[in-house]
N, CA, C and O atoms as a Tinker XYZ file with bonds, in Angstrom:
   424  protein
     1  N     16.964000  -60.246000  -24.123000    73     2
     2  CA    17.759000  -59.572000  -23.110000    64     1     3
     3  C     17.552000  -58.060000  -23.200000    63     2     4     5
     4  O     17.540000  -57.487000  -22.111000    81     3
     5  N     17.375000  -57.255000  -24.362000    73     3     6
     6  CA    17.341000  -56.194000  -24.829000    64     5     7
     7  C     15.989000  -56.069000  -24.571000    63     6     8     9
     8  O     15.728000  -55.178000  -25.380000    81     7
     9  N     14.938000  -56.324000  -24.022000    73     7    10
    10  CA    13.512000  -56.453000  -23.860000    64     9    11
    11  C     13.776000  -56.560000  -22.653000    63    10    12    13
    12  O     13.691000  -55.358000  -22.400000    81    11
    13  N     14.105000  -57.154000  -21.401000    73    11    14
    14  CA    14.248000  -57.290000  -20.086000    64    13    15
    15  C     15.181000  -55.884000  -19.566000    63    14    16    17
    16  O     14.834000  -55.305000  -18.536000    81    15
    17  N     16.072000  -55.522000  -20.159000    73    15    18
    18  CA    16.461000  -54.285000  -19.913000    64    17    19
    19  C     15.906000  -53.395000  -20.037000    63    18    20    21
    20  O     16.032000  -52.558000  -19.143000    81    19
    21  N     15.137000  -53.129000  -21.013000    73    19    22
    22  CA    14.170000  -51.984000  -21.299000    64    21    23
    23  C     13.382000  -51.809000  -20.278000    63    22    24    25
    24  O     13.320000  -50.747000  -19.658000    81    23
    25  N     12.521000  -53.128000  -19.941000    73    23    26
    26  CA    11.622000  -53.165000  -19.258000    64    25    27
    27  C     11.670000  -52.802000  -17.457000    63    26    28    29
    28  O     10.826000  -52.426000  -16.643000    81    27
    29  N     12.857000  -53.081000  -17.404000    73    27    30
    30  CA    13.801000  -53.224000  -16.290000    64    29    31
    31  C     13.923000  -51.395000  -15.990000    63    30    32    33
    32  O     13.610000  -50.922000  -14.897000    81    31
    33  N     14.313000  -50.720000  -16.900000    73    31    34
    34  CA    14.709000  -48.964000  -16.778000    64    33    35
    35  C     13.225000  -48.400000  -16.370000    63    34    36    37
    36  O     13.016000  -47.504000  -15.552000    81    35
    37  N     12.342000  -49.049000  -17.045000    73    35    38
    38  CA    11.387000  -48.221000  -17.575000    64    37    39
    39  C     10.355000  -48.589000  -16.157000    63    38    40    41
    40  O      9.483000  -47.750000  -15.933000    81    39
    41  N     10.431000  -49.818000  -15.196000    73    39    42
    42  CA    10.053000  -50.035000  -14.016000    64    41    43
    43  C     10.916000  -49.123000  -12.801000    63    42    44    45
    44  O     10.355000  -48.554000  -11.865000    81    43
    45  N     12.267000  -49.125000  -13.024000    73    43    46
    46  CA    12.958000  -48.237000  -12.270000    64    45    47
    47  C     12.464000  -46.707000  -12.351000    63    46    48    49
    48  O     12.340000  -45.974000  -11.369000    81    47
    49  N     12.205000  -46.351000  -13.671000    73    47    50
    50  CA    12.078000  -45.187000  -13.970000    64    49    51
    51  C     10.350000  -44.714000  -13.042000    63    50    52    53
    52  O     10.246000  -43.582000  -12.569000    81    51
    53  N      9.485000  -45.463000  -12.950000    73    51    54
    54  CA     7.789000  -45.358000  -12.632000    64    53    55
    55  C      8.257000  -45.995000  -11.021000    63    54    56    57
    56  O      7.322000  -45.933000  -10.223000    81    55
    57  N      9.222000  -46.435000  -10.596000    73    55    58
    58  CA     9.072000  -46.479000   -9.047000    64    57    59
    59  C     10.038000  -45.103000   -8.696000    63    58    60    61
    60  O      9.835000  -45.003000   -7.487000    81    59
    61  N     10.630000  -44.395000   -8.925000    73    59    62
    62  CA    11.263000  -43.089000   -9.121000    64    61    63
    63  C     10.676000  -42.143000   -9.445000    63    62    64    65
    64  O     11.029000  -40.987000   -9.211000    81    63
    65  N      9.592000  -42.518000  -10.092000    73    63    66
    66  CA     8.655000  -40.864000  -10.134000    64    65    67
    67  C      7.656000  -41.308000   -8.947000    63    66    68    69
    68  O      7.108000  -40.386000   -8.345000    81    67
    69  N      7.479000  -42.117000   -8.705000    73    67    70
    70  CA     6.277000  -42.657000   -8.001000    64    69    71
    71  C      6.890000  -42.396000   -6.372000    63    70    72    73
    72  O      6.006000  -42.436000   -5.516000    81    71
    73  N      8.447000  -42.108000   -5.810000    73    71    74
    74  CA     8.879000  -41.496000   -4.900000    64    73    75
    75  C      8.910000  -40.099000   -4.802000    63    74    76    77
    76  O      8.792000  -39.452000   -3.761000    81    75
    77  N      9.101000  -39.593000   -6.120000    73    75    78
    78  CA     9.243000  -38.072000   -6.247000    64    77    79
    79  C      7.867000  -37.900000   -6.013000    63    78    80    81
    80  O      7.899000  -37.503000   -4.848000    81    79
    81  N      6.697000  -37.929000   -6.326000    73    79    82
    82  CA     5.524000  -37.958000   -6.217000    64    81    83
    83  C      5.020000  -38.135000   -4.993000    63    82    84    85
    84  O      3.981000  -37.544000   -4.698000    81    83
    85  N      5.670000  -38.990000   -4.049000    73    83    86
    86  CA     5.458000  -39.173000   -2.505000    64    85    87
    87  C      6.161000  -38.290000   -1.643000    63    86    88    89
    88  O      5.771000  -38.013000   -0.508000    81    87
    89  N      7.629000  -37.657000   -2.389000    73    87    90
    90  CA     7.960000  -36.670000   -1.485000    64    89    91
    91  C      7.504000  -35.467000   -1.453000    63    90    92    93
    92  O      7.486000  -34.750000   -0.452000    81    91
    93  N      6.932000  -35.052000   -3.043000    73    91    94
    94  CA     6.226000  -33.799000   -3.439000    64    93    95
    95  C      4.936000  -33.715000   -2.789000    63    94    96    97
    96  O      4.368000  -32.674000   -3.120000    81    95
    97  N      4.313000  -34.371000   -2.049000    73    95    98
    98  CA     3.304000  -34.907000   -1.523000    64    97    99
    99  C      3.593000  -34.307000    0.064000    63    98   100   101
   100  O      2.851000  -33.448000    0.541000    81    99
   101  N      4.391000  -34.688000    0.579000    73    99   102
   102  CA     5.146000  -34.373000    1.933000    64   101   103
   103  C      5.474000  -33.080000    1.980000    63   102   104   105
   104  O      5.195000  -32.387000    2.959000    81   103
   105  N      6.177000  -32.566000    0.801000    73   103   106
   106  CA     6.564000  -31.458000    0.560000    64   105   107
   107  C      5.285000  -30.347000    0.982000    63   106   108   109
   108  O      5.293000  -29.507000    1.882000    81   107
   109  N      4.230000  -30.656000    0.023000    73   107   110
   110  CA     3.458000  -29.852000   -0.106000    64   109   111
   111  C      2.404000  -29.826000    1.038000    63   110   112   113
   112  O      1.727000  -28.814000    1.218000    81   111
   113  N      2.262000  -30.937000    1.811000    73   111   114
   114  CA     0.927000  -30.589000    3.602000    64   113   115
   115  C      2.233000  -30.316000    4.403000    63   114   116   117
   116  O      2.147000  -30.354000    5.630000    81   115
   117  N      3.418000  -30.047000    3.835000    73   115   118
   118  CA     4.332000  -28.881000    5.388000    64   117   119
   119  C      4.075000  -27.455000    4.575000    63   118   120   121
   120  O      3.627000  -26.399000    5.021000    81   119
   121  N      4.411000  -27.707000    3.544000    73   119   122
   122  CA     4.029000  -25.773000    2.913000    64   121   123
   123  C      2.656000  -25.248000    3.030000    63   122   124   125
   124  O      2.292000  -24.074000    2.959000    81   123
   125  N      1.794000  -26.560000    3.264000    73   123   126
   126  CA     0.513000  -26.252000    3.583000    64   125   127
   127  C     -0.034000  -25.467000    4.764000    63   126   128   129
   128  O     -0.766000  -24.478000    4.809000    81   127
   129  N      0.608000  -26.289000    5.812000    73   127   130
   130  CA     0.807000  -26.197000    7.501000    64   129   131
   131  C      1.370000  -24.962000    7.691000    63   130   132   133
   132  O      0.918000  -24.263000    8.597000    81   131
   133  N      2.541000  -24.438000    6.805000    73   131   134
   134  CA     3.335000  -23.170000    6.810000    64   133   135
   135  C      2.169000  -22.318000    6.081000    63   134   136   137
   136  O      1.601000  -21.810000    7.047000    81   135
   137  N      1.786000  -22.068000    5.426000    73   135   138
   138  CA     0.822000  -21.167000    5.002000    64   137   139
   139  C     -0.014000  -21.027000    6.221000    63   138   140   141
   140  O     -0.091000  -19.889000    6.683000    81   139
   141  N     -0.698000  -22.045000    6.865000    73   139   142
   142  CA    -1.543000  -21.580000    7.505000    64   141   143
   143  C     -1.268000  -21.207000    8.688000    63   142   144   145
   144  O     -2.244000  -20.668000    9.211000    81   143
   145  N     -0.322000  -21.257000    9.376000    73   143   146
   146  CA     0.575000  -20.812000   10.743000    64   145   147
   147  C      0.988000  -19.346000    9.728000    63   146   148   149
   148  O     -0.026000  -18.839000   10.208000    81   147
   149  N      1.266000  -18.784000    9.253000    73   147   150
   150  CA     1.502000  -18.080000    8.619000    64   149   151
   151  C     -0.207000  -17.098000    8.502000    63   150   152   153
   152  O     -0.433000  -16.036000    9.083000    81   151
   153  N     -0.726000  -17.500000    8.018000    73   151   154
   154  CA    -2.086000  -16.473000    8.038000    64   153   155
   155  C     -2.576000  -15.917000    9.014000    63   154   156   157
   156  O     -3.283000  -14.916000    9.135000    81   155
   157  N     -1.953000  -16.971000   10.041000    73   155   158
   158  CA    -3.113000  -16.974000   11.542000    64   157   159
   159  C     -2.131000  -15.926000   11.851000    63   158   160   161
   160  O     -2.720000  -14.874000   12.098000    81   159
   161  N     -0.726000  -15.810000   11.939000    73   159   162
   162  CA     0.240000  -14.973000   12.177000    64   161   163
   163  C     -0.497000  -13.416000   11.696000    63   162   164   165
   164  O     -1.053000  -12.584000   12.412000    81   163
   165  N     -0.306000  -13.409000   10.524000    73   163   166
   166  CA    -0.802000  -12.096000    9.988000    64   165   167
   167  C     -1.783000  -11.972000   10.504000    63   166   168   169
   168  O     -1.679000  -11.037000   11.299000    81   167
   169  N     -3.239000  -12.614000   10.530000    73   167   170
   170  CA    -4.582000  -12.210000   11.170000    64   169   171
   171  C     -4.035000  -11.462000   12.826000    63   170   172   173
   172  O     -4.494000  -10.438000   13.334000    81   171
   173  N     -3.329000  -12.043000   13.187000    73   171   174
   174  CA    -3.057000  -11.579000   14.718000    64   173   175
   175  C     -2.456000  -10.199000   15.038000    63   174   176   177
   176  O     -2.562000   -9.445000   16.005000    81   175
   177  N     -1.597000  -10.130000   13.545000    73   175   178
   178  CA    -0.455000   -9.212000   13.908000    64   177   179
   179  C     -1.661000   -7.738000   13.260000    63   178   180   181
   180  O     -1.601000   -6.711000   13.936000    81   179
   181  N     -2.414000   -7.730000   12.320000    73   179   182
   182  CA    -3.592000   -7.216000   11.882000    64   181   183
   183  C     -4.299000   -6.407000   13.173000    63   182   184   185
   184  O     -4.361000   -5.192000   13.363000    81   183
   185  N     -4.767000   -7.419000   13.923000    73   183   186
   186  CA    -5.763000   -7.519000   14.726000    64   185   187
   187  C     -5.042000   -6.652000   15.893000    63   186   188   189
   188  O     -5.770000   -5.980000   16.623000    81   187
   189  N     -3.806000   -6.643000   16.071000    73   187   190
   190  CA    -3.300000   -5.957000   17.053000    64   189   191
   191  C     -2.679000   -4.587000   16.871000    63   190   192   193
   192  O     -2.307000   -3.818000   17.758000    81   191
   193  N     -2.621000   -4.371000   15.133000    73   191   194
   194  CA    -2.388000   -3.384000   14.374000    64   193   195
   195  C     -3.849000   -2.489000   14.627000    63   194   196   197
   196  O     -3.867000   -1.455000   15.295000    81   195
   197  N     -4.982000   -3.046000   14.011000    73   195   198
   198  CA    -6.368000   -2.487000   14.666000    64   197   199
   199  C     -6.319000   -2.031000   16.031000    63   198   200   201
   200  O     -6.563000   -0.881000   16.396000    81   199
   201  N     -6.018000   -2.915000   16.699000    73   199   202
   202  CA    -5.822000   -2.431000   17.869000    64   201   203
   203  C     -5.510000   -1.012000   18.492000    63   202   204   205
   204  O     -6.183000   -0.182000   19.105000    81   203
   205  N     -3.976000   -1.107000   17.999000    73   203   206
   206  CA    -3.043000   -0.153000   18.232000    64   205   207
   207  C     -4.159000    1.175000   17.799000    63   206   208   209
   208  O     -4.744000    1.981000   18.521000    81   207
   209  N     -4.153000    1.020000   16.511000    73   207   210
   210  CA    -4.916000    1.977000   15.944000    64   209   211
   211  C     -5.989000    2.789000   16.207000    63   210   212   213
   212  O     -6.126000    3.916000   15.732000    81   211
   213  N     -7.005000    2.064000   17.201000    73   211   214
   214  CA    -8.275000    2.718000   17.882000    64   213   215
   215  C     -7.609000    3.023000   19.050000    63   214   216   217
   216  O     -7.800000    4.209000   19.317000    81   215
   217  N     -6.922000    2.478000   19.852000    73   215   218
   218  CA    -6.337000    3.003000   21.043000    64   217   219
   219  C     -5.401000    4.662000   20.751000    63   218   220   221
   220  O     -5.369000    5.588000   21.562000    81   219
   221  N     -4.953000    4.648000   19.851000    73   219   222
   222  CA    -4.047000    6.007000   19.343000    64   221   223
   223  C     -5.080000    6.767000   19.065000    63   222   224   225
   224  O     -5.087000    7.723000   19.840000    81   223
   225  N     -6.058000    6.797000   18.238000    73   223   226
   226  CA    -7.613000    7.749000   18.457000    64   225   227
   227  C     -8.057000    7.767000   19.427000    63   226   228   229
   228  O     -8.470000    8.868000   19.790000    81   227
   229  N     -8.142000    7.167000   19.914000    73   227   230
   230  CA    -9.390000    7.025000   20.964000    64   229   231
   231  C     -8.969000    8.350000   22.150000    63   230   232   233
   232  O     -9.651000    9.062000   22.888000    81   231
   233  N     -7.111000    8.196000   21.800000    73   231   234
   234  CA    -6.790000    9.353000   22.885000    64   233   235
   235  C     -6.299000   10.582000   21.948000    63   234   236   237
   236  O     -6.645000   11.588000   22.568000    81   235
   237  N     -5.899000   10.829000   21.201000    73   235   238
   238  CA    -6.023000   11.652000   20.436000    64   237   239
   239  C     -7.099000   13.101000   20.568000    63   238   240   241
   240  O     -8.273000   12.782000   20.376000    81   239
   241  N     -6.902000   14.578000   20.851000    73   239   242
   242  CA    -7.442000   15.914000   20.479000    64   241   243
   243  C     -7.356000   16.675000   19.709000    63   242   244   245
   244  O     -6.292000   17.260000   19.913000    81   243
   245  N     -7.897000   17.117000   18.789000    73   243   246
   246  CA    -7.532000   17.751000   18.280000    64   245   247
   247  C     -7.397000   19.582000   19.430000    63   246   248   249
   248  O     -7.595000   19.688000   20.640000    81   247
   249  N     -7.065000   20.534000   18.578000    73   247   250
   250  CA    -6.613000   21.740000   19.152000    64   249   251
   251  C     -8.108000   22.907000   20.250000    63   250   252   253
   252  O     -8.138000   23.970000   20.871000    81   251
   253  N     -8.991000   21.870000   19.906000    73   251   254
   254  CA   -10.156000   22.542000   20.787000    64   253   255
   255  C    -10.452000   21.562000   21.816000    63   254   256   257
   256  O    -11.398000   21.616000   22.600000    81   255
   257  N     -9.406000   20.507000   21.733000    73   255   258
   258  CA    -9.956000   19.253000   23.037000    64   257   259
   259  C    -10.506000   18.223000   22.122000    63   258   260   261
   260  O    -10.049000   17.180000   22.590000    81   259
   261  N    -11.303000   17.880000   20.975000    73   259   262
   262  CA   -12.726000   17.387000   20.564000    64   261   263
   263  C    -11.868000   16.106000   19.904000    63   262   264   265
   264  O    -10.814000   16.398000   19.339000    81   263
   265  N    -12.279000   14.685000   19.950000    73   263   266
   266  CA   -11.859000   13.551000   19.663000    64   265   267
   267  C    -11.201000   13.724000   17.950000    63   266   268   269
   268  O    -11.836000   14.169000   16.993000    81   267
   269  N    -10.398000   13.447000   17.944000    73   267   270
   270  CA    -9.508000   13.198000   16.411000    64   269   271
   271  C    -10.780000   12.043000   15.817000    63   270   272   273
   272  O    -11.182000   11.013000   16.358000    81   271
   273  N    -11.103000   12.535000   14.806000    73   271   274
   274  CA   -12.223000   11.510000   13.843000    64   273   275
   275  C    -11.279000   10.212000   12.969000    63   274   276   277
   276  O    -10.515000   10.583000   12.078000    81   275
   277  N    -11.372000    9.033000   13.225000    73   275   278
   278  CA   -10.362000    8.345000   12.635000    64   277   279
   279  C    -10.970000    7.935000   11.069000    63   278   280   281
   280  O    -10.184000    7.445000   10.259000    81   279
   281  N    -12.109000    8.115000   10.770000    73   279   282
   282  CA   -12.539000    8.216000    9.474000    64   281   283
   283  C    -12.053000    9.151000    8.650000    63   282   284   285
   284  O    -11.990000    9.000000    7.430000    81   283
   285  N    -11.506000   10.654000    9.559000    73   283   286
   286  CA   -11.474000   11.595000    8.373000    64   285   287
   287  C     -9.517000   11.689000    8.442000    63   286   288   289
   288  O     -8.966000   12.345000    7.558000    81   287
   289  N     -8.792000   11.108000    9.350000    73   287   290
   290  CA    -7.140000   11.311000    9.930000    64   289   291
   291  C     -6.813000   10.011000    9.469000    63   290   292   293
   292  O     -7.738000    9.200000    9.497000    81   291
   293  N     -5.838000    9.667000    9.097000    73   291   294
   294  CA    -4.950000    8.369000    8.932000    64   293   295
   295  C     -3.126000    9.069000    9.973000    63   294   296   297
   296  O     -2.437000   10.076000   10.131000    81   295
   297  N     -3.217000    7.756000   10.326000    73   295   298
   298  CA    -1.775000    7.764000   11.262000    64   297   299
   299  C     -0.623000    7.648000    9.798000    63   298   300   301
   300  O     -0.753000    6.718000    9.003000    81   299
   301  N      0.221000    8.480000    9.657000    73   299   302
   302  CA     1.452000    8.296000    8.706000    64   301   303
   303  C      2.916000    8.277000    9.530000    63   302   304   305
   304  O      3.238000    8.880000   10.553000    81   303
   305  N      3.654000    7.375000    8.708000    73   303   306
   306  CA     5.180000    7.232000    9.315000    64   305   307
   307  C      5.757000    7.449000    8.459000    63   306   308   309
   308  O      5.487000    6.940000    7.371000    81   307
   309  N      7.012000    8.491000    8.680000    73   307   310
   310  CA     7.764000    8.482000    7.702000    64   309   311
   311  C      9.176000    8.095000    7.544000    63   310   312   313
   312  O      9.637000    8.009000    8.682000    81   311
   313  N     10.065000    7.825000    6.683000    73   311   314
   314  CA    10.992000    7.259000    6.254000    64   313   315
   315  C     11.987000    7.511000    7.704000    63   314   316   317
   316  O     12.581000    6.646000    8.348000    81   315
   317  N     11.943000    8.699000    7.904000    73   315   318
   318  CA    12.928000    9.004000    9.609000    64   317   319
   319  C     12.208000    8.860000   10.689000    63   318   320   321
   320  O     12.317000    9.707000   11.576000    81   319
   321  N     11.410000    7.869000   10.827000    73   319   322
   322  CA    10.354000    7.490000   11.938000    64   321   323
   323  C      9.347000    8.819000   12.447000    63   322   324   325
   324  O      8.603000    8.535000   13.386000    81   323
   325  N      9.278000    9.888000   12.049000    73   323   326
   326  CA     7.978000   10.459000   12.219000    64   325   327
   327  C      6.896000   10.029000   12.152000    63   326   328   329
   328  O      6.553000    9.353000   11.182000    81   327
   329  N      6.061000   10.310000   13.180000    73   327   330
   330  CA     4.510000   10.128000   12.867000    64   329   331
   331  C      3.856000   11.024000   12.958000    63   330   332   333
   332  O      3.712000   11.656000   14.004000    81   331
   333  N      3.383000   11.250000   12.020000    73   331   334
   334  CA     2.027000   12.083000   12.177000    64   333   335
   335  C      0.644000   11.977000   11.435000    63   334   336   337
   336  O      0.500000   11.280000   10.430000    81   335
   337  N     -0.483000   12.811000   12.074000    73   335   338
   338  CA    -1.682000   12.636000   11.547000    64   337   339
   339  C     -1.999000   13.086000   10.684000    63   338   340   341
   340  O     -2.059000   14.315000   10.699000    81   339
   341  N     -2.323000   12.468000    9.634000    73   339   342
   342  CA    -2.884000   13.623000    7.963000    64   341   343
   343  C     -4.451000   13.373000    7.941000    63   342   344   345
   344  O     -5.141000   12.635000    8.644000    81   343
   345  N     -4.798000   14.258000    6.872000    73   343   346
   346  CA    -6.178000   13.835000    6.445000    64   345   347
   347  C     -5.862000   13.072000    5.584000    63   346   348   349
   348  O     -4.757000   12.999000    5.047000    81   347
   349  N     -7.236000   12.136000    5.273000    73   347   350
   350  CA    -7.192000   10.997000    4.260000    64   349   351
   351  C     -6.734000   11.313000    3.394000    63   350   352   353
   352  O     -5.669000   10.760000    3.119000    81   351
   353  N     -7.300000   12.459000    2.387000    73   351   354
   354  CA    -7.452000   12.180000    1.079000    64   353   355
   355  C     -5.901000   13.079000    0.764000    63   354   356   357
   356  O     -5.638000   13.161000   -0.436000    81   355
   357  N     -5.024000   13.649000    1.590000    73   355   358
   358  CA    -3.860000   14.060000    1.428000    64   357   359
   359  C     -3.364000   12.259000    1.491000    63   358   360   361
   360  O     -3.221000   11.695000    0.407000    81   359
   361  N     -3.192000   11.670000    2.444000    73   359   362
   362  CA    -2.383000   10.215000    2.280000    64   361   363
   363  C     -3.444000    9.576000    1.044000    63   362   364   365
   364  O     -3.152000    8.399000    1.256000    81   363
   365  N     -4.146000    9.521000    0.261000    73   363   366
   366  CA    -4.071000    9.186000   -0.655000    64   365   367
   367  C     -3.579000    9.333000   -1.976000    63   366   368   369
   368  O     -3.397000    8.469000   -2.834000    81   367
   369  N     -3.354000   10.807000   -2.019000    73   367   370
   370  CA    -2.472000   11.424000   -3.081000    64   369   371
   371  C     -1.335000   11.218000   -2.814000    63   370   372   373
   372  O     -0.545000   11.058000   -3.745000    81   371
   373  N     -0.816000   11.146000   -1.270000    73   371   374
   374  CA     0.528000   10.660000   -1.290000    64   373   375
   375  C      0.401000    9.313000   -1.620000    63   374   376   377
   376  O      1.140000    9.241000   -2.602000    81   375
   377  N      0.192000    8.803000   -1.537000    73   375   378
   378  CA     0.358000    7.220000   -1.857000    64   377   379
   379  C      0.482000    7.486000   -3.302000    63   378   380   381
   380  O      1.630000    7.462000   -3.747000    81   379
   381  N     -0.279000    7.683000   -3.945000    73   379   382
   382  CA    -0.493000    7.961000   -5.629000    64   381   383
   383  C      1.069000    8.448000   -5.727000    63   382   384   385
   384  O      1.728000    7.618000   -6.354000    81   383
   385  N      1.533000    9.123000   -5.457000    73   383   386
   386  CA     2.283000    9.773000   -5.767000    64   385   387
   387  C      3.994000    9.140000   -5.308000    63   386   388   389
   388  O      4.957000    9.399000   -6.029000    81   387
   389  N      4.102000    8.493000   -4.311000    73   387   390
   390  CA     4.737000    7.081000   -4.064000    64   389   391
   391  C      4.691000    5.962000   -5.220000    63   390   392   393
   392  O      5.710000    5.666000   -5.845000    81   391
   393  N      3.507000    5.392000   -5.453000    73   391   394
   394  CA     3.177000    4.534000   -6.403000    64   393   395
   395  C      3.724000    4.549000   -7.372000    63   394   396   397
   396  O      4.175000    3.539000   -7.912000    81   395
   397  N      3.853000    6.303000   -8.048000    73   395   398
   398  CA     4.460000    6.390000   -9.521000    64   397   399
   399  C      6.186000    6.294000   -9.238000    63   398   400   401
   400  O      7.059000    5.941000  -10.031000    81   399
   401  N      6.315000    6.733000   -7.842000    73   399   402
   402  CA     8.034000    6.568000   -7.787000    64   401   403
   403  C      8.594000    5.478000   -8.105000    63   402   404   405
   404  O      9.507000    5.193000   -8.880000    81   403
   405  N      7.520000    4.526000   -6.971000    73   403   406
   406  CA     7.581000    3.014000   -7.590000    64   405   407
   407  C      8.245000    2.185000   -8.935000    63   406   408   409
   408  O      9.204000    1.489000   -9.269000    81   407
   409  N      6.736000    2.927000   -9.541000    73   407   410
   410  CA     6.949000    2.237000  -10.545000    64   409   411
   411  C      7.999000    2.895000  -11.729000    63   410   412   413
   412  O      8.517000    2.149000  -12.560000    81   411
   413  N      8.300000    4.611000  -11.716000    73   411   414
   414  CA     9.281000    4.869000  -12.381000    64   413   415
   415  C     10.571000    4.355000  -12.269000    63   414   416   417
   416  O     11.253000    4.410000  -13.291000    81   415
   417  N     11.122000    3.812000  -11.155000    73   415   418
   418  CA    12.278000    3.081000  -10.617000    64   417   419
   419  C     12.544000    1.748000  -11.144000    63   418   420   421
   420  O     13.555000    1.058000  -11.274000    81   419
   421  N     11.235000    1.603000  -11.419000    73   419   422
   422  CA    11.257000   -0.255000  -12.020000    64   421   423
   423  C     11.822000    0.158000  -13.384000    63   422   424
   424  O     12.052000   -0.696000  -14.240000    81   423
């Protein structure tokens, strides 16, 4: 009797993982499906970010008339919704310099 019970838990127990295993299964091609509705999202929202981005140069002068160079200007926003145009390698030191705020805060 003590042998039929055992045997009895231990079948309950392997058709119970063997559901968890089928729902983790389910679980995981919807988080799948969500990832990838999710990428395509970002690729789009990217793509229209690019967008935005050559269209804001493209009309852009600088103070003699002559096209704003978007290689050498980056578009910046700031914390009170300003925008304005910097040179690169100034928004890269700012960033650097963000970064350490960052991480001194942590």
């Amino acid at each position: 009797v003590a042998a039929q019970k055992c045997r009895k838990r231990k079948l309950n127990a392997i058709l119970n993982l063997e559901e968890d295993v089928c729902n983790l299964q389910t679980q995981k091609e919807s988080l799948k499906k969500e990832h990838s509705q999710c990428s395509k999202s970002i690729n789009q929202i990217k793509q229209k970010l690019n967008n935005l981005y050559h269209d804001i140069f493209s009309r852009l002068r600088d103070d003699q008339g002559r096209p704003v160079n978007p290689h050498q200007y980056v578009i910046h926003c700031s914390s009170n919704g300003g925008v304005f145009i910097i040179p690169k390698h100034l928004a890269k030191s700012e960033q650097k310099q963000d970064n350490r705020k960052e991480q001194k805060q942590k």
